[in-house]
N, C-alpha and C positions, 0 to 999 in steps of 0.2 A: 266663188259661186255663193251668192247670199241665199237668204229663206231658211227654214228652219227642217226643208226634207227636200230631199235629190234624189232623183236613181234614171240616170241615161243607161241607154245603149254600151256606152263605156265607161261609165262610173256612178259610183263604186264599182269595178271587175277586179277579182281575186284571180291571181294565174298560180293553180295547183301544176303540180306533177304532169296530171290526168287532163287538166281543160282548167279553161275559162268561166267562172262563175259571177252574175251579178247579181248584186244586195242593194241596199239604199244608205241612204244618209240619215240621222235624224236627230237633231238636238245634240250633234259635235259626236255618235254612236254610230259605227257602219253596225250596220244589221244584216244577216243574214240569216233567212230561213228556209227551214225543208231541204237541205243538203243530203244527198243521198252518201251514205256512208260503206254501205253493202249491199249486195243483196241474196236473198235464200229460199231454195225451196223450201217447203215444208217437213219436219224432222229431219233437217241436213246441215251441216253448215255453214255458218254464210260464207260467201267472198267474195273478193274488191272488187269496188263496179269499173265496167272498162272506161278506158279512155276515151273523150270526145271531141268532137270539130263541134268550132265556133263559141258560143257562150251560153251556158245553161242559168235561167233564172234562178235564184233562192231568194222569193219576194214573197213566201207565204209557207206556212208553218207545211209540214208531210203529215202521211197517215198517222193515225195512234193505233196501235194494236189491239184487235176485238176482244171483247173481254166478256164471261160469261154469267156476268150478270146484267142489268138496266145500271144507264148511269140513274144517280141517287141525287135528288134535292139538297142543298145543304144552305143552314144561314148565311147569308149575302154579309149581316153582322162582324161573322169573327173570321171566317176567312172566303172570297169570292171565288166559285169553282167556274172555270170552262171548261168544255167538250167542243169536238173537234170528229170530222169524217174516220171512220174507221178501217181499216184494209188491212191484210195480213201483209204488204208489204210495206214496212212499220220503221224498218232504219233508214233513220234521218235524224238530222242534226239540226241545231241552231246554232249560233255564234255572235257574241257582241264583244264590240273593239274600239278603242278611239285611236288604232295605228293601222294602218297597213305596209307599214315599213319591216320588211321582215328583218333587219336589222331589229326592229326596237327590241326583242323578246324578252315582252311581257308575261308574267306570271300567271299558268294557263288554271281556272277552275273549273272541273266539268261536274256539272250538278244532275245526279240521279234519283230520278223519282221516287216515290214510295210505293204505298198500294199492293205493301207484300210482294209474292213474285208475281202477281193474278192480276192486277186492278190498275188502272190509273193512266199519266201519261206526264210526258214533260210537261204541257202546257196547263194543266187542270187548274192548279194553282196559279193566280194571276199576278200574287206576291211573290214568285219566283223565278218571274220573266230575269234575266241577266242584264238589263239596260243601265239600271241605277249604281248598280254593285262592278258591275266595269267600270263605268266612269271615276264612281264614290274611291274603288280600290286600285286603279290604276293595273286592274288584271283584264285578261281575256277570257271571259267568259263564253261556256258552251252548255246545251242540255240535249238529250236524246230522248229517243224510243226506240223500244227493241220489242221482242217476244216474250208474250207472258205468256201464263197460264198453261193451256191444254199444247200451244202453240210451241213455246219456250220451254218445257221441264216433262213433257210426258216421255217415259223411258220405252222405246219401239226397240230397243237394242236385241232383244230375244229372237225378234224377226231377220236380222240381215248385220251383216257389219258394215251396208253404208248405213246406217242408224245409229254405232256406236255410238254415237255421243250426245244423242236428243233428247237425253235428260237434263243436258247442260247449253241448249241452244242458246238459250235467253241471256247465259253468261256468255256463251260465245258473242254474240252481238256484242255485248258491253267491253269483250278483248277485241275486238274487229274495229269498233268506234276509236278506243283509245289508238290501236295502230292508225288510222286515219290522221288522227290529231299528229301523231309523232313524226307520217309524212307530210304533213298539210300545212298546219298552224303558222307555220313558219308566214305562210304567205297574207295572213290575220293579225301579222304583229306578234304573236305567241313564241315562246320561249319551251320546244318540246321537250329540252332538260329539265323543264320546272311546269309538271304537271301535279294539280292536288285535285281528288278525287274525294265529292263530298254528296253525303246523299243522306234520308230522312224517313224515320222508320224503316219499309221496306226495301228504299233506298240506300238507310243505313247497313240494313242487309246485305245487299248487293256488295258494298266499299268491301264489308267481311269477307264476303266470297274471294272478292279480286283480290285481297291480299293472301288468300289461301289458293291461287289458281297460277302456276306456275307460268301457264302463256302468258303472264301480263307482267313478268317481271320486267322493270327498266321502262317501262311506256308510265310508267304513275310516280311519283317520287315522296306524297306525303297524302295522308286520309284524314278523313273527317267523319264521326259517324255518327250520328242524329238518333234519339229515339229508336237503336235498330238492334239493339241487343237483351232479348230475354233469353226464353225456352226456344229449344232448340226445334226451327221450322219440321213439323212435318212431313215425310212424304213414303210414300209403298217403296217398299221394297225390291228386289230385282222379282225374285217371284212372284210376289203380287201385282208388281207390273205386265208381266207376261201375261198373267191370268186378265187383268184386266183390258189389254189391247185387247185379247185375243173374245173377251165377250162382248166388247166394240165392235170386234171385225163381226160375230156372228149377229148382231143386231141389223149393222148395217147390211148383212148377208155380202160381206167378202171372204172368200176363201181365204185361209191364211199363207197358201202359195202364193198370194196374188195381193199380197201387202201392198205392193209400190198404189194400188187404188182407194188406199187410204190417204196417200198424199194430194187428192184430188177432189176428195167430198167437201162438202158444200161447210163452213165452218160453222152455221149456225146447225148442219143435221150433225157433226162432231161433236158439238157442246151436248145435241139431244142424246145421242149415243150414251156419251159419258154419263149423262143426267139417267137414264134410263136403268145402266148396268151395276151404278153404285151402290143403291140402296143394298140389292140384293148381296154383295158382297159384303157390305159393311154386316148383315142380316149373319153372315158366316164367320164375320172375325176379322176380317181382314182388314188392314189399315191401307183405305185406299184415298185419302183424305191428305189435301196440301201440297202445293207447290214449292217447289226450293230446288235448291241445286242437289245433284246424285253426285256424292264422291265414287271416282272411278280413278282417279288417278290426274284425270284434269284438274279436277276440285281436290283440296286435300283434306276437307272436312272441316265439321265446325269447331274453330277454334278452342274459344276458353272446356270445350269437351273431349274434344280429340289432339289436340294438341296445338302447338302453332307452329307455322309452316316458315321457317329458317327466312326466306327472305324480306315476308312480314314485320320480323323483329327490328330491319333495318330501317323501318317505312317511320319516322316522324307521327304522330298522330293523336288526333283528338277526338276523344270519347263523350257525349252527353243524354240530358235527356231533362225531359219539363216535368215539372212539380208533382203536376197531378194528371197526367197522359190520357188513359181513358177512364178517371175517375168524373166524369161527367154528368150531369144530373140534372133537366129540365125544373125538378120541383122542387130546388132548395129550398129549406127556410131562408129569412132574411138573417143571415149568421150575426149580423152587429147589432141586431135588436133581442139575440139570445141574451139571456145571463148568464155568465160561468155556469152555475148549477145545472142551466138549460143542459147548457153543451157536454158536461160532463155525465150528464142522462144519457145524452144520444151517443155517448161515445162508451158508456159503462153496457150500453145493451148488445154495442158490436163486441164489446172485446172482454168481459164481464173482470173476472179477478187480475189480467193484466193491463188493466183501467191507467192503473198509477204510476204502475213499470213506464208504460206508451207515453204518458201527459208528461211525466219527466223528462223523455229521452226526447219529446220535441220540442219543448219548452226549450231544451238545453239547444238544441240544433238550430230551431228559429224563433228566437223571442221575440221577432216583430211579426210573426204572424199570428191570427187570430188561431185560439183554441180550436175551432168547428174546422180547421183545416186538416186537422189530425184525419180527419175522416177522408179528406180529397185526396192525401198524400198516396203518389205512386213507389209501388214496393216492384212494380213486376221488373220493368224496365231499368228503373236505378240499380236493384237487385243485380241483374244481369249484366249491367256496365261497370258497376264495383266491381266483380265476378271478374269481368277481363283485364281489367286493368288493374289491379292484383297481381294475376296471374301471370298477364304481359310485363308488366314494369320488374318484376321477380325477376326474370329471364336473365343471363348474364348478356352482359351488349345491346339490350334493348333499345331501340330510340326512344327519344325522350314521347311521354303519353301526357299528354293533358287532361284532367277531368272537368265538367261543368255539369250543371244545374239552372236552368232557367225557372227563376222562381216569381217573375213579374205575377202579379194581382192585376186584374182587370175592375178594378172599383166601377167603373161607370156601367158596366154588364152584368145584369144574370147574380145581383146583389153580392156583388165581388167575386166574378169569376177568377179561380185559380189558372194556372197557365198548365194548357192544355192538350194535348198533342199537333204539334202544328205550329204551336203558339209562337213559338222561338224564330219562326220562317221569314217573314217582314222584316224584324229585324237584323237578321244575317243579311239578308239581299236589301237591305236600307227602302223599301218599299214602304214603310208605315203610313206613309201619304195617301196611300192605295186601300187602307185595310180600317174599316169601320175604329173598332171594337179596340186599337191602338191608339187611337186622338184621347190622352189624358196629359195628363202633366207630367215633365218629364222624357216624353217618347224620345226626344231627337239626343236628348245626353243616352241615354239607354239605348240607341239605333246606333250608336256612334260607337259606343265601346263595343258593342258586338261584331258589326262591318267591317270594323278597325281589327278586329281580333283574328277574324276570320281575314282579313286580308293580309295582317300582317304574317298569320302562319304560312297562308301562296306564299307570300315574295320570298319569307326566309325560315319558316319552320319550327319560330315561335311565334306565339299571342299576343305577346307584349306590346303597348305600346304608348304612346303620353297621353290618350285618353281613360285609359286604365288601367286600376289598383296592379299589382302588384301577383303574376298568375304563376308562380312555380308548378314546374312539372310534379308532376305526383311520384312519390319515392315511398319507401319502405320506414325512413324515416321523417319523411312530410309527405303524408299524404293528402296534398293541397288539391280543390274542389275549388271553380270559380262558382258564384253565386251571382246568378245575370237576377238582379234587381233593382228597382229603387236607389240601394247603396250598394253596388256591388261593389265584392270581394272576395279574396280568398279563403278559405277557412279550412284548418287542418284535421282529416280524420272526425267528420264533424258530425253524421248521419248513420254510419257502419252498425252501430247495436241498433237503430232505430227501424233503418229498413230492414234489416235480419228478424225483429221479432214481428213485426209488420205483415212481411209475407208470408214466415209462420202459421198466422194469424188470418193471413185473409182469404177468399176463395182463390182459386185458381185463374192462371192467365182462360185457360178454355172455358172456362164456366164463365167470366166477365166478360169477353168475346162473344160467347153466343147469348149471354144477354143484351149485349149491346147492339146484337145484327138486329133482335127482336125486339127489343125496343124499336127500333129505325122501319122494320115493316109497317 
């Protein structure tokens, strides 16, 4: 069949378990979107959708899950957002493949969103569509959506024990998706023995949870975690949970006999509810603030704090995070038309007598970056990924942890934008073609070791490969860190006193978070 897109009646059709699916063709890529993965009511469960006659389309992307804020303008520049119709019934899948031979099985990657537990969607990011990174990686690529927010983690459990576990719905979805894949994939060309689970910020979050959530053991076989490890996600407690349902229920005027008619109000008078009954408790004390998962026994808590969860340890994986995350700053000076003395002003008034201690330990860490970068460098997020992986590689029998550092420079932007939160995404999923703010010299050598990196950990569980240097796992006695730059390489134990007195030193993850939402109003 010639032309560069197809999709009949009968081909592409995927024959699941369940039924018959049609996708298209496109540029040598079956596509398939808006797969329905599960479904759920509201604070309950999900589970598998039934079986059907004849052939159900997946020619266009499913819902994204409502979220309780407005979507947010962002520069078209450094990364291009889309949005997508919203509805509470939110799991669905995508999937790109250049096999439909369930023989071939190919090495599955399923990519999770970010946006905290609250915010976002598979699709938002346009440099993270899976088309490029299938083909470039010879994997099977997948992305979802599931339940955030009020939807996915509010704790109703005080009310009933069909609620048990509604603190953990949105994890639920994300164990519900992966069983899908380990029945399905097969018929995608996917390899359900060789699934890697990668996700970015809050995304990178999520990968956490799964390797601490017992239902997911054997459905995921190696992680990746992006930007997704600081302090430790907020959220209320069991009792504060209770209290706060229960000043939901009397706003919205439901008896709290009569819970099950909170599964049926309207989502935007829920968001008002919840919007309404917070301040006044926060006014009390109570920490009624942040989404994340409830360990209950499903979840086993957060790791590098509570421990880590025995078959975690077994899981392959890589850890990272970019330069300068959300040290971002619309009114930089022009940093290369400071002079030293400039820059050693603007950095003597943040940090006054450990001035010389900091210019040392970064000097030593990156001598090809510029001085004024001292100031952009992220402490919260490196901080918190040294922290695990430490802690993890410590462990006796650990699988092997990889560390990285994405430290590209954006010269052409924003008088050398540092690499940003985000920044590292195009180049994992080989999109730079797609992404303004990427088009410098060098992108496709620097697209290629990373793609490669990332691809080559699917297929077998290390990084390595002939596009690049040389990435030993991180040990106790090489604690080797890739450095995604320019010249990337490994470098041993090379940042540790730097970021330690750094965060020391600097405001807090919640003080630079709510300056950053408030800049953004």
């Amino acid at each position: 069949m010639a032309g560069r897109f197809i999709s009949t009646p009968d081909y592409p059709v995927a024959a699941t378990p369940k039924g018959k699916i049609r996708g298209y063709l496109y540029d040598g890529v079956f596509t398939f979107k808006g797969i329905k993965y599960a479904n759920a009511k509201r604070f309950h469960m999900p589970e598998p959708v039934p079986a059907w006659d004849g052939v159900k389309n997946a020619l266009s992307f499913g819902f994204n899950c409502p979220t309780m804020r407005e979507d947010n303008r962002d520069e078209a520049a450094s990364l291009d957002h889309r949005y997508w119709p919203k509805n509470e019934d939110c799991q669905y899948l995508n999937i790109w493949t250049t096999s439909m031979d369930e023989n071939a099985k190919k090495p599955v990657m399923l990519w999770i969103h970010g946006g905290g537990f609250a915010d976002c969607s598979a699709i938002e990011l346009l440099c993270a569509d899976g088309d490029e990174m299938c083909a470039y990686g010879d994997v099977v690529m997948v992305s979802l959506n599931h339940r955030l927010n009020i939807l996915g983690f509010l704790d109703v459990s005080a009310y009933g024990p069909q609620y048990e576990n509604s603190g953990n719905a949105g994890l639920a979805d994300l164990v519900m998706a992966l069983q899908w894949i380990h029945d399905n994939i097969a018929a995608f060309g996917g390899d359900p023995e060789n699934v890697t689970i990668f996700g970015q910020s809050g995304g990178g979050g999520k990968v956490c949870a799964l390797l601490q959530c017992p239902a997911a053991d054997g459905l995921f076989h190696k992680a990746i975690v992006h930007s997704g490890i600081h302090e430790r996600r907020a959220r209320p407690d069991a009792e504060t949970s209770r209290i706060l349902v229960g000043e939901m229920l009397k706003y919205l005027q439901i008896p709290e006999n009569e819970i099950e008619k909170l599964e049926d109000v309207e989502y935007h008078d829920l968001v008002k509810a919840y919007n309404a009954v917070v301040p006044g408790l926060r006014a009390r004390g109570l920490n009624v603030d942040g989404w994340a998962p409830l360990a209950n026994g499903y979840y086993q808590g957060y790791a590098r704090l509570d421990g880590f969860y025995a078959h975690a340890l077994t899981v392959p994986t890589m850890v990272g995070s970019c330069f300068a995350e959300f040290e971002r700053h619309p009114d930089l000076p022009r940093k290369y038309e400071l002079t030293r003395e400039e820059i050693l002003g603007l950095i003597r008034e943040r940090y006054g007598d450990h001035t010389d201690q900091m210019v040392q330990l970064f000097e030593k860490a990156y001598p090809e970056k510029c001085l004024f970068d001292l100031l952009m460098l992220d402490a919260e997020v490196r901080y918190g990924s040294l922290d695990h992986i430490i802690k993890r590689s410590a462990q006796p029998g650990s699988a092997p942890v990889y560390s990285y550092v994405f430290a590209q420079e954006f010269r052409n932007y924003d008088n050398g934008l540092t690499a940003f939160h985000c920044a590292d995404l195009p180049y994992i999923f080989h999109t730079t073609d797609r992404i303004m703010v990427c088009q410098q010299e060098g992108v496709e050598k620097l697209e290629d070791e990373m793609a490669g990196a990332w691809a080559a950990f699917a297929h077998t569980g290390d990084p390595n490969h002939k596009n690049l240097a040389d990435w030993p796992p991180f040990e106790e006695e090489n604690r080797a860190t890739m450095v995604f730059c320019e010249d990337s390489h490994a470098r041993n134990d090379f940042d540790t006193e730097l970021i330690k007195l750094k965060k020391a030193l600097d405001p807090s993850f919640q003080e630079k978070m709510a300056k950053l939402f408030q800049n953004a109003k």
